[in-house]
C-alpha positions in Angstrom: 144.1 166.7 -71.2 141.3 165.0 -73.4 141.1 162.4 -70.8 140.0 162.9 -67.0 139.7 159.8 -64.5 137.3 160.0 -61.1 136.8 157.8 -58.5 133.5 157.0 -56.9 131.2 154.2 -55.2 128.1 152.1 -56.2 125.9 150.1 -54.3 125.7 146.3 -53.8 123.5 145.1 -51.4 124.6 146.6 -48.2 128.2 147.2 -49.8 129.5 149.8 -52.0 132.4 148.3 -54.3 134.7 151.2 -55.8 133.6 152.7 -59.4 135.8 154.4 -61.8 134.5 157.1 -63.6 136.4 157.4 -66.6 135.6 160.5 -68.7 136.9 161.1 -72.3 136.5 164.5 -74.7 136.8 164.0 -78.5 136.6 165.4 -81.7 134.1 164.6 -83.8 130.0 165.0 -84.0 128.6 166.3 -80.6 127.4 163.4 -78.5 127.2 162.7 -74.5 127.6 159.0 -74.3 127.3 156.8 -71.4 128.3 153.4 -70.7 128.8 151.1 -68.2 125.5 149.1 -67.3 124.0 152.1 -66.0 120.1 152.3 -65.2 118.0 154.9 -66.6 118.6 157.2 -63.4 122.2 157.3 -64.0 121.7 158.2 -67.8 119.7 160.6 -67.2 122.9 162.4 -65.4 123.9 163.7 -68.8 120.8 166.7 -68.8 121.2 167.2 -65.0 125.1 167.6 -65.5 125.2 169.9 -68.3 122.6 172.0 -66.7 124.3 172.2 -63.4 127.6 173.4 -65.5 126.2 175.6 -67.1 124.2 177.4 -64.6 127.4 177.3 -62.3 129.1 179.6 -64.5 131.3 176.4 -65.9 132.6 175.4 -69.7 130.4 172.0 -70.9 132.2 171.2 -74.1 129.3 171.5 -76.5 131.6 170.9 -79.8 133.1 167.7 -78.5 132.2 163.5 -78.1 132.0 163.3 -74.5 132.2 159.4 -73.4 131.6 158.4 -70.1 132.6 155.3 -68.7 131.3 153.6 -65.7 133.9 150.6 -64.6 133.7 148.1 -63.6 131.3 147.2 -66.6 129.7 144.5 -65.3 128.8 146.0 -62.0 125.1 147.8 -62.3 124.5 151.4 -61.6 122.2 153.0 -60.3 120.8 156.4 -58.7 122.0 160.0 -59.3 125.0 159.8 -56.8 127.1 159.8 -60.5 126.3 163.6 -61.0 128.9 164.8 -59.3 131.9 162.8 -60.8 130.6 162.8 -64.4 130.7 166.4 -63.6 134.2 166.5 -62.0 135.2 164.2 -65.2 134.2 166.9 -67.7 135.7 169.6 -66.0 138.9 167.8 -65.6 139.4 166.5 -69.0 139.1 170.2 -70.1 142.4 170.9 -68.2 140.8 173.2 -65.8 141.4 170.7 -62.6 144.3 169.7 -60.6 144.4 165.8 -61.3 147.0 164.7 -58.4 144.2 166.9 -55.9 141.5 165.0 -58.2 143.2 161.1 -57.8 143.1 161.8 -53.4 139.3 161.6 -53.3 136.5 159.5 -54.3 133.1 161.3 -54.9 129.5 161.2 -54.9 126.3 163.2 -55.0 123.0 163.9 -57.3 123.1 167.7 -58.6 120.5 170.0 -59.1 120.2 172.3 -62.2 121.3 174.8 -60.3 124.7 172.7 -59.6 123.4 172.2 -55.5 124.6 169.3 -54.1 121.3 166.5 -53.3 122.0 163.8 -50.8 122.2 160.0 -51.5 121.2 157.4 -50.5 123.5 154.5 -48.6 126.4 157.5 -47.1 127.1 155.3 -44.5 127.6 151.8 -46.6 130.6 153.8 -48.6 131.9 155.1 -45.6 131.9 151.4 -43.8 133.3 150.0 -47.0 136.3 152.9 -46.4 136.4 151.9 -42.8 137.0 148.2 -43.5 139.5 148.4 -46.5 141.2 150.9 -43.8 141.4 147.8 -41.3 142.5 145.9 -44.0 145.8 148.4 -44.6 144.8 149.5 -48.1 145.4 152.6 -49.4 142.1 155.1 -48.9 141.2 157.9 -50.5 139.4 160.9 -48.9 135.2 160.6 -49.1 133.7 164.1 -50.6 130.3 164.1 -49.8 126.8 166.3 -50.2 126.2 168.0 -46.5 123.7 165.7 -45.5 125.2 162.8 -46.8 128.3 164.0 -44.9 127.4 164.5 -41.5 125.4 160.6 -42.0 128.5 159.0 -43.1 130.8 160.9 -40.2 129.3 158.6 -37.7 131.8 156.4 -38.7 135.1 157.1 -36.8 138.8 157.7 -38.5 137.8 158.7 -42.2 138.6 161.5 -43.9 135.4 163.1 -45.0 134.3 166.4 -46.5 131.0 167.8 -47.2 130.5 170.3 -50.2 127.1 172.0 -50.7 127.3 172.8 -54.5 129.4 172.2 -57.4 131.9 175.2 -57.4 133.0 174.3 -53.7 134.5 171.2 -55.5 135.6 172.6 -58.2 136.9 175.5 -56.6 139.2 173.4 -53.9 140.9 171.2 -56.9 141.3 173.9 -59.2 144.7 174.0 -60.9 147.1 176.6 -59.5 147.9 177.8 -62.9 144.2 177.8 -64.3 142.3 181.1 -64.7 139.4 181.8 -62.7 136.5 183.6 -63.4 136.7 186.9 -62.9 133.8 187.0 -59.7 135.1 183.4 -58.4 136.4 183.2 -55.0 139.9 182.2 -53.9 140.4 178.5 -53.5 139.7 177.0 -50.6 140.1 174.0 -49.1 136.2 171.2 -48.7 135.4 171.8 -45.1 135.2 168.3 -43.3 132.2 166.5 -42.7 131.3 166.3 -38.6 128.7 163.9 -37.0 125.7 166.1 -36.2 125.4 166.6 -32.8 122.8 164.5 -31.2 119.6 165.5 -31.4 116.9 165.0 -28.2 115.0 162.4 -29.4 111.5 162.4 -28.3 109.8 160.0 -25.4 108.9 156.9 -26.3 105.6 155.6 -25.3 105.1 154.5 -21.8 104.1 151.1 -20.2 102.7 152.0 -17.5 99.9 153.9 -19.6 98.2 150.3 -20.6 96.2 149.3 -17.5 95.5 145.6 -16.7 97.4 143.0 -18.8 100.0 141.6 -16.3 100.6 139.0 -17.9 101.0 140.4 -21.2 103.5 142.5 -19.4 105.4 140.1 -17.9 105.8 138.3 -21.2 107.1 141.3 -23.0 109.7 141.9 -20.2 110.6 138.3 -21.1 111.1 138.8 -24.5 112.8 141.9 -23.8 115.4 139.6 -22.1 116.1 137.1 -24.4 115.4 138.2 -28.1 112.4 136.3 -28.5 109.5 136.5 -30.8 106.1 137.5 -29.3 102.7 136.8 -30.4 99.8 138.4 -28.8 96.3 136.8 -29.1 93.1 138.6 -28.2 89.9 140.5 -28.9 90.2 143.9 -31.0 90.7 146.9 -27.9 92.3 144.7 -25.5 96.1 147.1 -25.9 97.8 144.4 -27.9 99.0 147.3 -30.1 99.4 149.5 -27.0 101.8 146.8 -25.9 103.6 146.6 -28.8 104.5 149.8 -29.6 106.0 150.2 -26.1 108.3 146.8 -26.5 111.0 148.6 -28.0 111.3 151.1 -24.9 112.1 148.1 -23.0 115.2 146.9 -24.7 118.8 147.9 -24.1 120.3 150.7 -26.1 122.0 149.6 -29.1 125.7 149.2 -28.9 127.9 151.3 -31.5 128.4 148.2 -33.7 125.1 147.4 -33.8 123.5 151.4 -33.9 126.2 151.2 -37.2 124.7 147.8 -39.1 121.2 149.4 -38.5 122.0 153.3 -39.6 124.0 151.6 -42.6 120.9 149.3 -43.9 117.9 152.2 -43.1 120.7 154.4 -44.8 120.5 152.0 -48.3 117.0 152.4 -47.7 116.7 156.4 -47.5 114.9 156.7 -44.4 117.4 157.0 -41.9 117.8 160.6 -39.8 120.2 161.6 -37.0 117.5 161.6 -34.2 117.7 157.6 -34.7 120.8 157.0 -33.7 121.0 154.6 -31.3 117.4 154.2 -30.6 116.1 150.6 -31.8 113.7 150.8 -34.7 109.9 149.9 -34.9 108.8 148.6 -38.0 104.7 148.1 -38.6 104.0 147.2 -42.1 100.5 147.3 -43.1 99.3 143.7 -43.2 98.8 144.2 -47.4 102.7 143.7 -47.7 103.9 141.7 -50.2 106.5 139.4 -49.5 108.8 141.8 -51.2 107.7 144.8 -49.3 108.6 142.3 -45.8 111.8 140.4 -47.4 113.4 142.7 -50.0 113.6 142.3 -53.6 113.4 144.0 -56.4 115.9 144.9 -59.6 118.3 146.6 -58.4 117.2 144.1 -55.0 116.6 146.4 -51.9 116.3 145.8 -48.4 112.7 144.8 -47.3 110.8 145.7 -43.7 112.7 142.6 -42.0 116.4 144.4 -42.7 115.1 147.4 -42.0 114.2 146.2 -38.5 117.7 144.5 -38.2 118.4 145.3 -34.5 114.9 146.5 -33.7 110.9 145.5 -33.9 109.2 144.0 -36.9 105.6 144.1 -35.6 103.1 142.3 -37.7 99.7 143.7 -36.8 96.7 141.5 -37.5 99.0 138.7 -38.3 96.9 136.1 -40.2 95.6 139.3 -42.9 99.1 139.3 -44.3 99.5 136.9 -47.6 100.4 133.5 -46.9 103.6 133.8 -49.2 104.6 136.9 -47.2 104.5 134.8 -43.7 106.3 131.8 -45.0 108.8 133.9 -46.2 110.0 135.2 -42.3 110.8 131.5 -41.4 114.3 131.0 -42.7 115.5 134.8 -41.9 113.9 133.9 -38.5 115.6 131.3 -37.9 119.2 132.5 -39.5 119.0 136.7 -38.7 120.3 136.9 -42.4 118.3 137.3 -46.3 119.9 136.6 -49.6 117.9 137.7 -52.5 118.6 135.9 -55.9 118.1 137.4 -59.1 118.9 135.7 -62.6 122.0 138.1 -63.1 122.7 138.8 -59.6 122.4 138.1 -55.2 122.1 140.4 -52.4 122.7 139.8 -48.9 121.5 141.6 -45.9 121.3 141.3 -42.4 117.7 140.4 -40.6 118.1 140.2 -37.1 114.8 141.4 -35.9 112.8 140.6 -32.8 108.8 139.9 -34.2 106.3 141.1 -32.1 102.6 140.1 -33.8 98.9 140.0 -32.8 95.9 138.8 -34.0 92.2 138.2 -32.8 91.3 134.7 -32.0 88.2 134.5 -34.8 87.3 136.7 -38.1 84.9 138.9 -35.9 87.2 139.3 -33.3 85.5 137.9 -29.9 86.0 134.2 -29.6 86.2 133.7 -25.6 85.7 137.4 -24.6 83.4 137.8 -21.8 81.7 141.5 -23.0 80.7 140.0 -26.6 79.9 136.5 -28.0 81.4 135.2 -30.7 79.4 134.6 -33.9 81.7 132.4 -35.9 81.2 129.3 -36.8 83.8 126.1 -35.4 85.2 125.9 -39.6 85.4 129.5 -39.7 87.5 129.9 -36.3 90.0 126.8 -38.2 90.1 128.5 -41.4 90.8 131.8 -40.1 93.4 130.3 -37.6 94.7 128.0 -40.4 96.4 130.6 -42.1 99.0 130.8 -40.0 100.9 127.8 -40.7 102.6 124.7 -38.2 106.4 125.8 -39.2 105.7 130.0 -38.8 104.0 129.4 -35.3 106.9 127.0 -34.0 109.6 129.8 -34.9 107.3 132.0 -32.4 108.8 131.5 -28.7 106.2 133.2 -27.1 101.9 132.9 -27.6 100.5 134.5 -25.1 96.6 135.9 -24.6 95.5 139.2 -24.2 92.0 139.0 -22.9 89.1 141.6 -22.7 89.1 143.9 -19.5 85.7 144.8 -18.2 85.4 148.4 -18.2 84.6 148.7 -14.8 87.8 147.1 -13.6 89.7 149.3 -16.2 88.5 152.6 -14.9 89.7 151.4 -11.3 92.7 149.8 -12.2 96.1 151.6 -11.3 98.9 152.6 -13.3 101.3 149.7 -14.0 105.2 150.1 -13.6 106.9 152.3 -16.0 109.0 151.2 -19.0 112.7 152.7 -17.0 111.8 150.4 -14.3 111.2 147.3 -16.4 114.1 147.6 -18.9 116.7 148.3 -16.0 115.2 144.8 -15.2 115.9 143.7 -19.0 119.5 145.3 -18.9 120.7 143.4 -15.7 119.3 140.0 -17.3 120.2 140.9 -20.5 123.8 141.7 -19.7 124.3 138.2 -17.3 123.4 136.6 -20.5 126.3 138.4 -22.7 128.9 137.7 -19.9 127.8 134.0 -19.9 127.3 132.9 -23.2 128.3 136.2 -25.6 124.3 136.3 -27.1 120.9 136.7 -26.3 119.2 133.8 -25.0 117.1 133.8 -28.1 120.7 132.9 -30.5 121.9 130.3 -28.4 122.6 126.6 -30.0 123.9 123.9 -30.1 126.6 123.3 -27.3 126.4 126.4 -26.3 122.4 125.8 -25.5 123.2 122.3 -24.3 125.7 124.1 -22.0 123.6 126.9 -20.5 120.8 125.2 -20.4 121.5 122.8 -18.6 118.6 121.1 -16.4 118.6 118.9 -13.5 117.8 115.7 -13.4 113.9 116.3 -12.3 113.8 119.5 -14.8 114.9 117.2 -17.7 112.2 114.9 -17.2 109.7 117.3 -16.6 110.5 119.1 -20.1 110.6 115.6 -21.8 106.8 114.8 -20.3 105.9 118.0 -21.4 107.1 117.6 -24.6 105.7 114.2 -25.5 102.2 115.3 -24.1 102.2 118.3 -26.9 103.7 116.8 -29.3 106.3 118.8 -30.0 108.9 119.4 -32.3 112.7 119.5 -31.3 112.5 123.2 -32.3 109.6 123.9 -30.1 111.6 121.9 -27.2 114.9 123.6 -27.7 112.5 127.4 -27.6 110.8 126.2 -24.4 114.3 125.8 -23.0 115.8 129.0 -24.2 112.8 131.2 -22.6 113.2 129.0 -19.4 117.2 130.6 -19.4 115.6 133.8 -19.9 113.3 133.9 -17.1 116.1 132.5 -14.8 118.1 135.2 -16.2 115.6 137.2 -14.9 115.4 135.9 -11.5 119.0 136.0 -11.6 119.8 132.1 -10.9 122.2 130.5 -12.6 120.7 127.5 -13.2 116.9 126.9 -14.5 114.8 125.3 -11.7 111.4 123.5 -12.5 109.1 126.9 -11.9 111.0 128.5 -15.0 110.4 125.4 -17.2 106.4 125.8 -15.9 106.1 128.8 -16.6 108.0 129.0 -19.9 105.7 125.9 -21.4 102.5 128.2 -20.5 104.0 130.3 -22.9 103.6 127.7 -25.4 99.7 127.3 -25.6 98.1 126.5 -28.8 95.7 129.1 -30.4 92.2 129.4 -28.2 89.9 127.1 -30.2 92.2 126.0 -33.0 
């Protein structure tokens, strides 16, 4: 048999569309072609392959014109996960495989030169794209896998998954019954399936009730905690905004297995997610040099940026206004939406960007405007311009703006230790779940009817948020935000209706920058 037929899956955004590997042996001058809008990594499969067969004791047809053909042609290709089935598609089209054992399985997986089996990246998007052709009552084949890979893509339930360390397990378990082995090869045996590893005792996270002081810094993350709301912190530099920050995520509710899936799958396409994360919500702190790229995604083929790779966890910005302009403006519309789409000429990828943003930055360029230890020596112009770079439309998306101010070291030394994280997110769960009984979302999601609906104010309440409004001048987005953190702190207080002493305290949240 000349001609030898594989099945595999590419990568598309956060989906993986199914690839034929087509694989063809004929006479003529010795060549290794491939085709099939393939990147550079994926051509360069035709070295790694012939090494890995050769050192694996199997026959690379040196006489021959080996094609390779990657279909669909017009879908692009990229990374070594190609290896294996080029590999498979050689050895097959020598007659030395079982075909009908060959057609059950789809494939993928970088080789070594030694023929050891490297991990890819995005396991779990081609298991997820098995899972929902399987809900859709399609025909699926059988996922084989590099160990690693494996034991990522077996958190999804109900697929038939096998992991295979190097290149004569494979070949070995679809080996013709009638082909001749090597003398010193071992009997045929069936790919061992791929099992979830088990899971792994993740580390503490950072405590709360280590930062001293700060109440009301506390009190708002407990708040945004509750509804999904984005947080910015505004003080001098050592006053634990970062402290804060990097305990937020130890406050929220432990994913759910829907939402631990979208955010393995897109950290997964990303290569950096491990076993130990399962579950746990994700705290992303980009350097404030990011491009937008580095924050949004981009790139040819387009990858996911900082913001998807938060999606169900933190994005905390660190010295906020540092970042490039172009990089800010471009958080508004995921902000607002939970969602990117990244155009290219030739192509689009979508992925999902429901983050919560947590940011902080001092009030001046040398940090100390209204601090009581230090006096500021900026200039009025300076203060604007360096508070100007933030702009109107990022700052209204921002639910919370809260102050962190400078505790004298005297009253730090004395001051006791603050309630621990457990305490405050048992707090968060109870709120957080009335919300999802009520409404189906965090407080932070809610629109339109639905907002109009559960946020509901008296007759006294609506007037007071109207007064309110008109004194500050604010947009509708900033009135609709003032009413969604007021449902949150009722949530808190567990009322079911927001009272007048929610809406107060919610519009305190809504402070314009000290000395802008």
């Amino acid at each position: 048999m000349s001609l030898a037929v594989v099945h595999s899956r590419a990568l598309d955004g956060l989906n993986a569309p199914p690839v034929t590997v087509e694989v063809h042996l004929a006479n003529g001058l010795p060549s290794f072609t491939l085709v099939g809008l393939a990147d550079t990594e994926v051509k360069e499969a035709r070295e790694r392959v012939r090494a890995a067969l050769q050192t694996s004791g199997l026959a690379f047809p040196h006489n021959k014109r080996i094609t390779v053909n990657l279909a669909p042609a017009d879908l692009p290709k990229e990374s070594g996960r190609f290896d294996l089935p080029i590999a498979l598609g050689i050895v097959a089209a020598q007659g030395e495989l079982d075909l009908r054992r060959l057609d059950g399985f789809e494939f993928a997986g970088e080789l070594s030169l030694a023929g050891e089996l490297r991990p890819v990246r995005g396991a779990l998007a081609m298991a997820l794209a098995l899972h929902a052709e399987r809900q859709r009552g399609l025909p699926v084949r059988a996922l084989v896998l590099p160990q690693a890979s494996a034991e990522e893509a077996a958190l999804v339930d109900g697929l038939d998954l096998h992991a295979a360390r190097h290149l004569l397990d494979v070949v070995q378990a679809l080996r013709r019954d009638d082909a001749e082995p090597a003398p010193d090869a071992p009997p045929r045996t069936p790919l061992p399936r791929a099992v979830a590893p088990p899971g792994e005792p993740a580390g503490p996270l950072p405590d709360l009730r280590e930062v001293k002081g700060q109440s009301g810094a506390k009190r708002a993350l407990e708040i945004a905690a509750t509804g999904g709301h984005a947080l910015l912190m505004i003080g001098p530099p050592g006053t634990g905004k970062s402290m804060l920050a990097q305990r937020f995520a130890g406050l929220l509710p432990p994913l759910s297995a829907q939402e631990a899936l979208e955010s393995a799958a897109v950290l997964s396409i990303g290569g950096g997610f491990r076993p130990a994360q399962w579950r746990r919500r994700v705290l992303r702190s980009p350097h404030h040099g990011a491009s937008s790229v580095a924050l949004v995604g981009g790139g040819s083929p387009p990858r996911p940026g900082e913001i998807s790779l938060a999606h169900h966890g933190v994005l905390f910005l660190d010295e906020l206004p540092e970042f490039p302009r172009a990089a800010l403006e471009a958080l508004r519309e995921p902000m607002e939406t939970g969602r990117i789409t990244i155009s290219r000429a030739a192509r689009q990828a979508d992925f999902p960007a429901r983050f919560q943003l947590v940011a902080a930055m001092n009030p001046c360029p040398c940090g100390h405007l209204g601090s009581p230890l230090r006096a500021c020596r900026c200039s009025p112009d300076a203060v604007l311009r360096y508070q100007s770079r933030l702009s109107g439309p990022l700052l209204d998306r921002i639910d919370l703006r809260i102050e962190v101010p400078a505790v004298p070291p005297d009253l730090l030394a004395r001051a006791p230790l603050g309630e621990a994280s457990a305490q405050v997110a048992a707090r968060v769960a109870v709120a957080r779940q009335r919300a999802l009984q009520r409404q189906g979302c965090c407080n932070a999601w809610l629109a339109g009817d639905a907002l109009d609906r559960h946020g509901a104010l008296d007759p006294a309440g609506t007037a007071f948020l109207r007064a309110a409004a008109a004194r500050l001048g604010w947009s509708a987005r900033s009135f609709h935000r003032v009413l969604r953190v007021a449902r949150s702190i009722a949530d808190l207080a567990g009322r079911e209706a927001i009272d007048s002493p929610d809406l107060a305290e919610a519009i305190q949240y809504r402070r314009a920058l000290h000395g802008g």
